[in-house]
Phi, psi and omega in degrees: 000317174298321170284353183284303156323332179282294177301306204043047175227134122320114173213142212293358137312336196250017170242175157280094198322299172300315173284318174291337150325283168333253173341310170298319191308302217295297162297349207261320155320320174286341185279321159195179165290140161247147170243172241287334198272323166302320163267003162279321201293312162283346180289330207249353156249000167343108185301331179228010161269321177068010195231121151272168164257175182264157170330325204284324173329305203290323193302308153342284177321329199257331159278345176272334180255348165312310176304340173273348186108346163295116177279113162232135191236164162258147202277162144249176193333294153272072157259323187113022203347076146306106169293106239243097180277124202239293165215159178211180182296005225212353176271141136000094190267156169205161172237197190296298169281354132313303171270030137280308206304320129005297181274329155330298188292301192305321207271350180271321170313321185253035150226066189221336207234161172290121184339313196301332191310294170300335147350276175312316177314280185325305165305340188278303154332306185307307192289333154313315162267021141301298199287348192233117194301076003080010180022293179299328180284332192280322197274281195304330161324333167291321215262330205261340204309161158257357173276352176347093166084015166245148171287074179340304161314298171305333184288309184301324184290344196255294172308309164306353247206309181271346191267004168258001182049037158301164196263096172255157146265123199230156184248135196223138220254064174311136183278319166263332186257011205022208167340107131207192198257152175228156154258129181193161174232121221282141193244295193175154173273119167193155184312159167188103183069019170111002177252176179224108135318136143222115129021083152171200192242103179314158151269342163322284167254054156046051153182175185281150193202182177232169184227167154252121149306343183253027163277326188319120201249306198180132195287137161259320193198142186259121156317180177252280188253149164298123183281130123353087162244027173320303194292351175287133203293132138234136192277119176283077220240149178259124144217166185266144206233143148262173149138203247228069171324294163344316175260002160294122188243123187271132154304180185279349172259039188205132205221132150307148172201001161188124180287098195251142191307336179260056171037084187189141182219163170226121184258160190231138192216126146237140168192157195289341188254124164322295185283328198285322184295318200287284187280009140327285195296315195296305170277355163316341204040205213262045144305325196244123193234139159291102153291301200212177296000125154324304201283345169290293173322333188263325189286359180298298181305315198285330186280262200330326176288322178293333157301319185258357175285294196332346213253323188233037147093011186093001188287177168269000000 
């Protein structure tokens, strides 16, 4: 402790040669079976052991933690005559009401926090049902996860791709049109009903849109240079919002821009995509009036009338 004090260095003096071993032997095992050449191999990358050991050595270890409650067994030769960790004392219990509570927390959290967040959240759930043998804990995590059925690695890959507002080809599994490659330049990833999106501006029909993410199967290809997309129409639209402002949440294409005294405000939304403007516009109900454009207002009009014909047999 005095030279640790001294120094504020960890040094291969300062340990208990046997218990700290042990105990690496221990983690190294937990990751998966090893064998006797494979745990010389970390041992000797070790940041402060730097060594390998002998067979008799490991055998020390391995009675020591046997001694301790741990079943460890060898594999056999074709296998690889692994050392094989089968259970030890140290794992981890939850009951029932611990993982409602648990999925309680996780479903409050993730409509609060920033995708990189919720990430983090999710992996650490994840490692949690790894260590803790759990069945039930394993099922609601399927049920509660926001990731559902998307591929994390690619989700990371699609996010750096947007925060650089990179040019991708990406192959995307269309619910009606089935398999194909889209082009698009890339905006941003986000929750939407309980979903994950991406963001950006196609080239097909030359405006912004979205995707679910968890239709993307895998990126093909990065432009190099970025396609001109200046020429593309985007529509300026005013509407009047009533309700409980405070808890009004704007998009990024979308500003306050005059506050009025009857708890009403007027926003201003732009964009290229027509139907994302419609059911914008749509989901507010009748909190919400189209100032301008006239022509975004008569198509307002003209989608309500067609709702309410559905409702009264088609009459007007």
């Amino acid at each position: 402790m005095k030279e640790f004090m001294k120094t504020k260095t960890v040094t291969y003096n300062l340990m208990s040669f046997t218990g700290f071993k042990s105990l690496y032997v221990f983690s190294l095992l937990l990751e998966a079976p090893k064998s006797y050449a494979e745990i010389c191999e970390a041992f000797k990358n070790h940041e402060f052991i730097k060594e390998a050991i002998s067979i008799d050595t490991l055998r020390v270890y391995l009675t020591s933690l046997k001694r301790a409650g741990c079943e460890i067994v060898r594999t056999k030769r074709a296998e690889g005559s692994k050392y094989k960790l089968v259970s030890h004392p140290f794992q981890l219990e939850i009951n029932e009401e611990q993982i409602n509570a648990l999925a309680k927390v996780y479903k409050n959290i993730s409509k609060n926090v920033s995708l990189e967040e919720m990430i983090i959240l999710d992996k650490f759930l994840r490692k949690l049902v790894s260590l803790i043998a759990n069945p039930l804990l394993e099922e609601t995590y399927k049920k509660v996860t926001v990731f559902k059925g998307i591929n994390m690695v690619l989700l990371e890959d699609l996010m750096r791709h947007c925060k650089a507002k990179e040019q991708i080809t990406f192959l995307y599994d269309s619910p009606k049109n089935g398999k194909k490659e889209l082009q698009i330049l890339t905006d941003k990833i986000d929750f939407s009903n309980g979903k994950l999106y991406l963001y950006g501006t196609g080239f097909e029909y030359k405006q912004y849109g979205y995707f679910l993410v968890s239709r993307i199967e895998k990126i093909m290809s990065i432009a190099l240079h970025k396609t001109d997309l200046s020429g593309i129409e985007v529509y300026t639209v005013g509407y009047e919002l009533k309700g409980n402002l405070p808890e009004l949440k704007l998009g990024d294409d979308e500003k306050i821009i005059e506050t009025k005294n009857d708890n009403t405000v007027l926003v201003e939304y732009k964009s290229s995509n027509m139907f994302m403007i419609k059911q914008k516009i749509l989901s507010y109900g009748c909190a919400c009036k189209v100032v301008y454009p006239e022509s975004v207002r008569d198509e307002i009009i003209a989608t309500l009338k067609e709702m309410r014909a559905g409702y009264i047999d088609g009459t007007d």
